[in-house]
MOPAC internal coordinates of N, CA, C and O (Angstrom, degrees):
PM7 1SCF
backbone

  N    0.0000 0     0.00 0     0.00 0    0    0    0
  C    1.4541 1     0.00 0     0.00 0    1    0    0
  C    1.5258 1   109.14 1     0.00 0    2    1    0
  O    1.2310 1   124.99 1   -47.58 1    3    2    1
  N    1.2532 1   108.02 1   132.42 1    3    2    1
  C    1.9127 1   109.66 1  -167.94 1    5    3    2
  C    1.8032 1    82.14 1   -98.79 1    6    5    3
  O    1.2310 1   135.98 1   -40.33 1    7    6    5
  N    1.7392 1    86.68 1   139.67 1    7    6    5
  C    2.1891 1   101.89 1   167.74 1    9    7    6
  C    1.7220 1   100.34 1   -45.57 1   10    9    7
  O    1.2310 1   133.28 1   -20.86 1   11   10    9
  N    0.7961 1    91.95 1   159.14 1   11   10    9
  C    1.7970 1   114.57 1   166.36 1   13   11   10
  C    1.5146 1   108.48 1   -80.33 1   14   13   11
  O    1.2310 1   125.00 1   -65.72 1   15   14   13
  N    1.0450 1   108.00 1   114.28 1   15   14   13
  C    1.4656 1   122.05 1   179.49 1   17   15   14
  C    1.7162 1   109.07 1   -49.98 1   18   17   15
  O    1.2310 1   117.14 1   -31.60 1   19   18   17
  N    1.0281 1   123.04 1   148.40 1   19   18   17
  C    1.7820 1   132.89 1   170.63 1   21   19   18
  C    1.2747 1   128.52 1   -86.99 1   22   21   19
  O    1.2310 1   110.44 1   -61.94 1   23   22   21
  N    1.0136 1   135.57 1   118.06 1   23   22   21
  C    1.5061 1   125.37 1   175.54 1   25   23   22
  C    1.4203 1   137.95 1   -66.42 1   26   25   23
  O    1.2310 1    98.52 1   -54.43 1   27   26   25
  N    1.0777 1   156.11 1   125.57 1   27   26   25
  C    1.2472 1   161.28 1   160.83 1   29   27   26
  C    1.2289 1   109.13 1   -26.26 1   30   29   27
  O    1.2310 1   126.42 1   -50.33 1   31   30   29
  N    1.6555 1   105.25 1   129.67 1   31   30   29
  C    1.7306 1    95.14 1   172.14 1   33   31   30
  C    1.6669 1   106.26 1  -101.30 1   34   33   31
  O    1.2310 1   135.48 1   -42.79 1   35   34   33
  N    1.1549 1    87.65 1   137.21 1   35   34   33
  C    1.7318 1   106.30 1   173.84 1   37   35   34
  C    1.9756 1   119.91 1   -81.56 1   38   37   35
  O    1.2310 1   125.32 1   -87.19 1   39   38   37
  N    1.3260 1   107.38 1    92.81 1   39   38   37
  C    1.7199 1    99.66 1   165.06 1   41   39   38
  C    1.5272 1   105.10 1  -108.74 1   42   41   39
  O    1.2310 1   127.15 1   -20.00 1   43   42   41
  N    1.7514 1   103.84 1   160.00 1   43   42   41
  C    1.4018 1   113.24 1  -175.44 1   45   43   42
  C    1.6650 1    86.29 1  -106.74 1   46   45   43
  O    1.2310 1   125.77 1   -16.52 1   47   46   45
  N    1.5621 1   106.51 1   163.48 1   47   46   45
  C    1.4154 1   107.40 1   166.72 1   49   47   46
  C    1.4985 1    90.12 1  -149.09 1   50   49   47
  O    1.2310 1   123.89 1   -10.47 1   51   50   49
  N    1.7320 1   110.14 1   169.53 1   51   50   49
  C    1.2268 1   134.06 1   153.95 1   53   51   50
  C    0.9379 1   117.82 1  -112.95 1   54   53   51
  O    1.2310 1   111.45 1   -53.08 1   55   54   53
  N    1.4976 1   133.72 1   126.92 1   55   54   53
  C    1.3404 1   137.55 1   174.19 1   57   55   54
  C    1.8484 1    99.50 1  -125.29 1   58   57   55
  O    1.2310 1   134.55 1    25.64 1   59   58   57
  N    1.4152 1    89.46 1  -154.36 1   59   58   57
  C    1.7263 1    99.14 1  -170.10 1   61   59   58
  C    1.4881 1    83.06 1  -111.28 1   62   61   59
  O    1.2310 1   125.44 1   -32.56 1   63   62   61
  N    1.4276 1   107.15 1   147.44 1   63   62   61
  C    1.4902 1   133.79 1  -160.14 1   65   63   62
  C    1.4291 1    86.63 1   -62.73 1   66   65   63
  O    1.2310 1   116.65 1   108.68 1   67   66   65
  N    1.6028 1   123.98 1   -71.32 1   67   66   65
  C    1.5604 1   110.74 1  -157.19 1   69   67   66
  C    1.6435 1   122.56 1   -74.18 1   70   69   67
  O    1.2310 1   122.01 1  -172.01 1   71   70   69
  N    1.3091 1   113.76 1     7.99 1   71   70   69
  C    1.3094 1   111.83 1   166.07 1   73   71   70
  C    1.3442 1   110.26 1  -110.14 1   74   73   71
  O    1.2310 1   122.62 1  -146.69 1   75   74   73
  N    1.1356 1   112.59 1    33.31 1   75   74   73
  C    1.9032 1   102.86 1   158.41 1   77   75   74
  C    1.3633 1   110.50 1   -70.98 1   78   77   75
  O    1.2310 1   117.52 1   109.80 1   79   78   77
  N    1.3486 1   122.32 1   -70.20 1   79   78   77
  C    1.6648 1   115.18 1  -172.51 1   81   79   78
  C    1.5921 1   106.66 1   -40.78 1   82   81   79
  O    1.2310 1   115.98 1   149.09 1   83   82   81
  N    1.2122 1   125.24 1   -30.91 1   83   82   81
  C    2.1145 1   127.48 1   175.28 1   85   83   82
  C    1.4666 1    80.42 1   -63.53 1   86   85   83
  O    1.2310 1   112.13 1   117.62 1   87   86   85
  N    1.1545 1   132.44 1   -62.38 1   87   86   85
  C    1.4869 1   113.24 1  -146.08 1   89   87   86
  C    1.8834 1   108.00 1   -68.53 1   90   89   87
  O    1.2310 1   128.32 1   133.38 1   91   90   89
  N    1.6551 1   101.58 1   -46.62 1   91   90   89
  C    1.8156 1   108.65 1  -177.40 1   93   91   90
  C    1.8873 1    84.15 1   -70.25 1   94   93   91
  O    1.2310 1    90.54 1   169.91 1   95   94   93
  N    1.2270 1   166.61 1   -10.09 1   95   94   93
  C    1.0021 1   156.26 1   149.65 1   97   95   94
  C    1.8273 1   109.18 1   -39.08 1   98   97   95
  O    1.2310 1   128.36 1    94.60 1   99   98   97
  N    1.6003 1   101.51 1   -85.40 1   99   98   97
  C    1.3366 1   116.59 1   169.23 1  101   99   98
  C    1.7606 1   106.02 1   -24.64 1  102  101   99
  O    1.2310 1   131.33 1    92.72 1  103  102  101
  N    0.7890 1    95.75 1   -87.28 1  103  102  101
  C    1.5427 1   109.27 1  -169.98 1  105  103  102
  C    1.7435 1   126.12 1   -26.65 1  106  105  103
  O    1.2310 1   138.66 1   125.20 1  107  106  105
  N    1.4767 1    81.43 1   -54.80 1  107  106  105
  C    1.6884 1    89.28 1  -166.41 1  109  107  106
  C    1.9564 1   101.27 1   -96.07 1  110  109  107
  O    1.2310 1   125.09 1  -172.83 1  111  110  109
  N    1.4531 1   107.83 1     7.17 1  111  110  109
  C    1.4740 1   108.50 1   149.23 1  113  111  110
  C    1.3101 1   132.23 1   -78.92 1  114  113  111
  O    1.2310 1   120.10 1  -178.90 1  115  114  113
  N    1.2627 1   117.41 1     1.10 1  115  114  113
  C    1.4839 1   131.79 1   168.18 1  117  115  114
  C    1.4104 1   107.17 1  -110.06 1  118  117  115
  O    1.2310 1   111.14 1  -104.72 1  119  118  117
  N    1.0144 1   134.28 1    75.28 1  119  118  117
  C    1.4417 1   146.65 1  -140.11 1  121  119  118
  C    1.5388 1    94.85 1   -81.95 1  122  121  119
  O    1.2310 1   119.69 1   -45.90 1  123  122  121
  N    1.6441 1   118.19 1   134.10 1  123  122  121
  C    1.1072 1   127.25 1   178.70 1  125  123  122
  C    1.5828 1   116.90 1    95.63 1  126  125  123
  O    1.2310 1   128.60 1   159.60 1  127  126  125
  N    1.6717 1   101.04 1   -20.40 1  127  126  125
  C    1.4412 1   109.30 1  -168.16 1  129  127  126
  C    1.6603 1   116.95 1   -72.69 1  130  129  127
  O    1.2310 1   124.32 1   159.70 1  131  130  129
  N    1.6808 1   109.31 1   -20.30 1  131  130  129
  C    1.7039 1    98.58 1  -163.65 1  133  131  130
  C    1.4524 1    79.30 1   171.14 1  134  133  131
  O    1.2310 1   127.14 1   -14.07 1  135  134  133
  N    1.5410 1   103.87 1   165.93 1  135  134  133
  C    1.4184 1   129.60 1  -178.82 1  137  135  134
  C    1.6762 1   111.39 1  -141.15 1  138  137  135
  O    1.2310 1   125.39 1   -79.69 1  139  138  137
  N    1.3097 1   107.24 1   100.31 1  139  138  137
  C    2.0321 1   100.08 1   170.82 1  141  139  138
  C    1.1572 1    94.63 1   -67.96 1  142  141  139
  O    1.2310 1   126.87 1   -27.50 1  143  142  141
  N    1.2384 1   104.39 1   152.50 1  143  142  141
  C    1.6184 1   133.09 1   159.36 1  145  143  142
  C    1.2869 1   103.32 1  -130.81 1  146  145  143
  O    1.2310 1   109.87 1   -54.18 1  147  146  145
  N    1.3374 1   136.61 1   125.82 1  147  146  145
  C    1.6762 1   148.77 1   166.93 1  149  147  146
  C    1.6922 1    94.96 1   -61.13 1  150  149  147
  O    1.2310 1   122.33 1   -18.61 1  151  150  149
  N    1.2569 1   113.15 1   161.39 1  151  150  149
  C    1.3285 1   117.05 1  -174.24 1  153  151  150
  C    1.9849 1    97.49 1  -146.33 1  154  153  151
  O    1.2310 1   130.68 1   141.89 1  155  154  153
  N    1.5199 1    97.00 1   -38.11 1  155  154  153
  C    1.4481 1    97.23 1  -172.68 1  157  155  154
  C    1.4857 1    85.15 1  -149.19 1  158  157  155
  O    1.2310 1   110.08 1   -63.78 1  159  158  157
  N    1.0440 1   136.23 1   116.22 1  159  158  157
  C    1.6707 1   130.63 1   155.13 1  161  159  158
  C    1.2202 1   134.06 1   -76.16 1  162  161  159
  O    1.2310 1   124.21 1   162.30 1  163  162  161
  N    1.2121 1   109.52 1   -17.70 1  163  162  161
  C    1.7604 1   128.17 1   162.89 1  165  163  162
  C    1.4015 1   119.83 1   -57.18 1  166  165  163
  O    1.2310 1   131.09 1   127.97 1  167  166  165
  N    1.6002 1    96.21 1   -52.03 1  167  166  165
  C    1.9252 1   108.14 1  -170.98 1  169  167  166
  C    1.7134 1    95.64 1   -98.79 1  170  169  167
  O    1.2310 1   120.47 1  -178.37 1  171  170  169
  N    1.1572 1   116.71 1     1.63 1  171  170  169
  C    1.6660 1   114.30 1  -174.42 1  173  171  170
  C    1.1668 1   110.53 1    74.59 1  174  173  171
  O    1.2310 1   106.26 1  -168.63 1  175  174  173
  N    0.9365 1   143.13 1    11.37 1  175  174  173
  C    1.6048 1   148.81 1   175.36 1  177  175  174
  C    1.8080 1   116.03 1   -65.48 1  178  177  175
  O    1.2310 1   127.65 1   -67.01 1  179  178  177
  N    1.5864 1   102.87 1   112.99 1  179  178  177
  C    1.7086 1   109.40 1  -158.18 1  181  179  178
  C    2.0080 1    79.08 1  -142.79 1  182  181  179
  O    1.2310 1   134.20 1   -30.85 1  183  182  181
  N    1.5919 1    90.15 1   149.15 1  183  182  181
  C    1.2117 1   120.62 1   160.44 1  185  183  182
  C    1.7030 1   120.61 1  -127.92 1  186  185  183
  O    1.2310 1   129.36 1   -41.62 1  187  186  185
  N    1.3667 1    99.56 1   138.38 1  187  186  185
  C    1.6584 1   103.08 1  -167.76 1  189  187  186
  C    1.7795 1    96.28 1  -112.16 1  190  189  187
  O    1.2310 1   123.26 1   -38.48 1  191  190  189
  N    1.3323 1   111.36 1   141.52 1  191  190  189
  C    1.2676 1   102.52 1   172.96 1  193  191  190
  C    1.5770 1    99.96 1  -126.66 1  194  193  191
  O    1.2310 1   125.58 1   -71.63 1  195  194  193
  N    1.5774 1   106.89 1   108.37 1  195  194  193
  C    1.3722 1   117.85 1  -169.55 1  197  195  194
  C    1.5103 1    96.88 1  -102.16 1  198  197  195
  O    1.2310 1   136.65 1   -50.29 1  199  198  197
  N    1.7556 1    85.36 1   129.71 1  199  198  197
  C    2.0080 1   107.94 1  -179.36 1  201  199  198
  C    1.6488 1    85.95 1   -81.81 1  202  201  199
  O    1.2310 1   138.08 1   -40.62 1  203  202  201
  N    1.8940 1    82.56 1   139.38 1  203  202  201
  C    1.4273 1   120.96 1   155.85 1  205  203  202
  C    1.6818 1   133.16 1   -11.39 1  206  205  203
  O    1.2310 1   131.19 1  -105.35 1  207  206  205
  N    1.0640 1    96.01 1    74.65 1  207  206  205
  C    1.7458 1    82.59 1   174.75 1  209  207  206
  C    1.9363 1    97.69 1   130.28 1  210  209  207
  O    1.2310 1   121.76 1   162.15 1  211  210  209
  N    1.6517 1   114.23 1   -17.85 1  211  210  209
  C    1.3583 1   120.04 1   174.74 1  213  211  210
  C    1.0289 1   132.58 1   -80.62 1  214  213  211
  O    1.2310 1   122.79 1   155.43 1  215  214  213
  N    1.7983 1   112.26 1   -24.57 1  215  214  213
  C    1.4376 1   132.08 1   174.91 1  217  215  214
  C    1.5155 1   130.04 1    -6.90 1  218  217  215
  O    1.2310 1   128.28 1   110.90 1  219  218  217
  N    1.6030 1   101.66 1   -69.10 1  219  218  217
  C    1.5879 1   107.59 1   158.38 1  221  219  218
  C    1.7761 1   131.76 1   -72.57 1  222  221  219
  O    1.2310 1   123.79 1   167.33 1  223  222  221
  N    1.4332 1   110.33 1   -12.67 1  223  222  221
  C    1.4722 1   108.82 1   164.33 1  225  223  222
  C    1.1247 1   129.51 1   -63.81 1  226  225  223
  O    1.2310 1   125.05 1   130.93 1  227  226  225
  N    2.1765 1   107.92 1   -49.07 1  227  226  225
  C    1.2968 1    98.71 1   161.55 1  229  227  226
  C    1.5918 1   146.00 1   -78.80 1  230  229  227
  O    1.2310 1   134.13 1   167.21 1  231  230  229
  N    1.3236 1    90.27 1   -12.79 1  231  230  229
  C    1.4423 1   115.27 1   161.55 1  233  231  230
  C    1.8526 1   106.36 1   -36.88 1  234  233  231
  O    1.2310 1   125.47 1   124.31 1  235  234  233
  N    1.0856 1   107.09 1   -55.69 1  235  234  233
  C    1.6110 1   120.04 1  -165.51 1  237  235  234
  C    1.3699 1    94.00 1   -85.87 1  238  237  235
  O    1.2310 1   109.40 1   141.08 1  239  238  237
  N    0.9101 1   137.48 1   -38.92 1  239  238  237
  C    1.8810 1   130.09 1   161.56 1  241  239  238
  C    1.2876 1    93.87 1   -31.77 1  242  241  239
  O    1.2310 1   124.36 1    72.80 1  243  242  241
  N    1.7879 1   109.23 1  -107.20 1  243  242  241
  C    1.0085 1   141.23 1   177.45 1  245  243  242
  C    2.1316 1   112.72 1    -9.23 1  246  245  243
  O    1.2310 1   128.17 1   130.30 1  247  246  245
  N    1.3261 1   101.87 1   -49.70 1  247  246  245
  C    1.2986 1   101.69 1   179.76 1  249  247  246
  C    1.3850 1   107.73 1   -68.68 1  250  249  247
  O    1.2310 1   107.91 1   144.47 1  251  250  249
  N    1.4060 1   140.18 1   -35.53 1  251  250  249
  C    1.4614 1   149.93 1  -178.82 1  253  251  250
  C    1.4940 1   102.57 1   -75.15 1  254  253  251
  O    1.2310 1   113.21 1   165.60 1  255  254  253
  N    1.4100 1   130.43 1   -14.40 1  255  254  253
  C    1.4375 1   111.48 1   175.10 1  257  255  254
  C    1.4748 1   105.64 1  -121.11 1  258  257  255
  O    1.2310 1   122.93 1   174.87 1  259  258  257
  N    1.2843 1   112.00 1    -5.13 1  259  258  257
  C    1.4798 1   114.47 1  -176.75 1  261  259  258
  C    1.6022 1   108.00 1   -33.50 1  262  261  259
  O    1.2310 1   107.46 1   127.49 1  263  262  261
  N    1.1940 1   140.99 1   -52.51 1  263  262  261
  C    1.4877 1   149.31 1   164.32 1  265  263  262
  C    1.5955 1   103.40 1   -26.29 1  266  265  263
  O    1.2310 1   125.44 1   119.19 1  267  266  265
  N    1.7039 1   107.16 1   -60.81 1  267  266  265
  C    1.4843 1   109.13 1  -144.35 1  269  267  266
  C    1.5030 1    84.55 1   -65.99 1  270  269  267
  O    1.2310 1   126.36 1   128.65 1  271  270  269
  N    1.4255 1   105.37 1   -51.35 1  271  270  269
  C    1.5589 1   101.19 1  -151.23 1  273  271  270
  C    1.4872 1   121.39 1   -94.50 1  274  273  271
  O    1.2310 1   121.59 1  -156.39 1  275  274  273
  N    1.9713 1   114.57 1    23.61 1  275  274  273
  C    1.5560 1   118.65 1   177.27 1  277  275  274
  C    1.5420 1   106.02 1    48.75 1  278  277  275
  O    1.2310 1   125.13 1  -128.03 1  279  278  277
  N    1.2115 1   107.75 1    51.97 1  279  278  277
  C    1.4715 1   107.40 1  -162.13 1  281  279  278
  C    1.5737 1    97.50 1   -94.64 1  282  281  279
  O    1.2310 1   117.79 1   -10.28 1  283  282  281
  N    1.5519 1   121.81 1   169.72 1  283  282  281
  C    1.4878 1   104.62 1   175.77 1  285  283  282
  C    1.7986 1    93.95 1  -175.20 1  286  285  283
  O    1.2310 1   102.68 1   -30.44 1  287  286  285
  N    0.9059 1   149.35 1   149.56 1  287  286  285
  C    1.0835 1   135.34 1  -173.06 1  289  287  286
  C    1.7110 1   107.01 1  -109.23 1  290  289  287
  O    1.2310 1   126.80 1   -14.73 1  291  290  289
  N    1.1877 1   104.52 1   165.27 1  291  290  289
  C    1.8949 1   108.75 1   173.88 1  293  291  290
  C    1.1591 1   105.97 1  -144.82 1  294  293  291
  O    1.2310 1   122.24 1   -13.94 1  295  294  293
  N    1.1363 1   113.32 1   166.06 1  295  294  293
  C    1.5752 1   131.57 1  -161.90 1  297  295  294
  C    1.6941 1    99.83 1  -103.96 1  298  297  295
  O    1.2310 1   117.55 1   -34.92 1  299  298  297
  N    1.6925 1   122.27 1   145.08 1  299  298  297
  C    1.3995 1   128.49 1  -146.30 1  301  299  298
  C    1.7998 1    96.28 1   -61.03 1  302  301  299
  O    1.2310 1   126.97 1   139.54 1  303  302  301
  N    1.7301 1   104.19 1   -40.46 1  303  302  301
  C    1.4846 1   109.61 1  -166.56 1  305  303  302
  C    1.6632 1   111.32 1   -84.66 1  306  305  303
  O    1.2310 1   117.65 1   176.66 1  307  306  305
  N    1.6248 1   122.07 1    -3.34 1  307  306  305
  C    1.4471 1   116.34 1   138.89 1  309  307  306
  C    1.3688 1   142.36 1   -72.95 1  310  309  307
  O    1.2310 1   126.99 1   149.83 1  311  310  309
  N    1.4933 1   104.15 1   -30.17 1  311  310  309
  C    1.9407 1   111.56 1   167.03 1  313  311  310
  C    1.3053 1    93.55 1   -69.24 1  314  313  311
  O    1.2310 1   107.74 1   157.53 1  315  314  313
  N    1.4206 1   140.48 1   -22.47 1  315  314  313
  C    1.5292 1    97.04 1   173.36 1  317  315  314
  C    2.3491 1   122.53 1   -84.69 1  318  317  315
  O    1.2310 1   141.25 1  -174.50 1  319  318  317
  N    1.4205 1    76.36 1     5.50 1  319  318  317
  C    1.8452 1    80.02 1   173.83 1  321  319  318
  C    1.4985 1   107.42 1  -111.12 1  322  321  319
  O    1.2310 1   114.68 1   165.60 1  323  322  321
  N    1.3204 1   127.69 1   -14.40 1  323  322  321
  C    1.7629 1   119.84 1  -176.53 1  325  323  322
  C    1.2785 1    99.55 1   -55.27 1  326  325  323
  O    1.2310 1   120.10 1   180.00 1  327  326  325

């Protein structure tokens, strides 16, 4: 019997429109760590779907650029009103 696979956790963020590609840069240079997905590119609106077990790695990314990238996170039932 193979383990039961884990799910990805899903956060939304807002950043500033022209540093999304810095942010899917960051990210997907730690290969395996997370996936941006754009959601709105106008309002900066990105979702990361961080694999199992990375939670606190990107956490510590994310906290070290929070400055560069006006980064800020929102909750699933606010990205649908930004």
């Amino acid at each position: 019997m193979q383990p039961q696979a884990q799910s990805c956790i899903i956060r939304n963020y807002i950043i500033a429109p022209y540093e999304i590609h810095y942010l899917r840069f960051i990210v997907e240079a730690y290969e395996g760590i997370g996936v941006v997905s754009t959601i709105d590119s106008a309002l900066g609106l990105v979702s990361i779907a961080i694999a199992p077990g990375c939670e606190s790695d990107l956490a510590a990314i994310l906290d070290a650029e929070r400055d560069n990238l006006k980064l800020r996170e929102v909750l699933p039932e606010e990205s649908a009103t930004v």
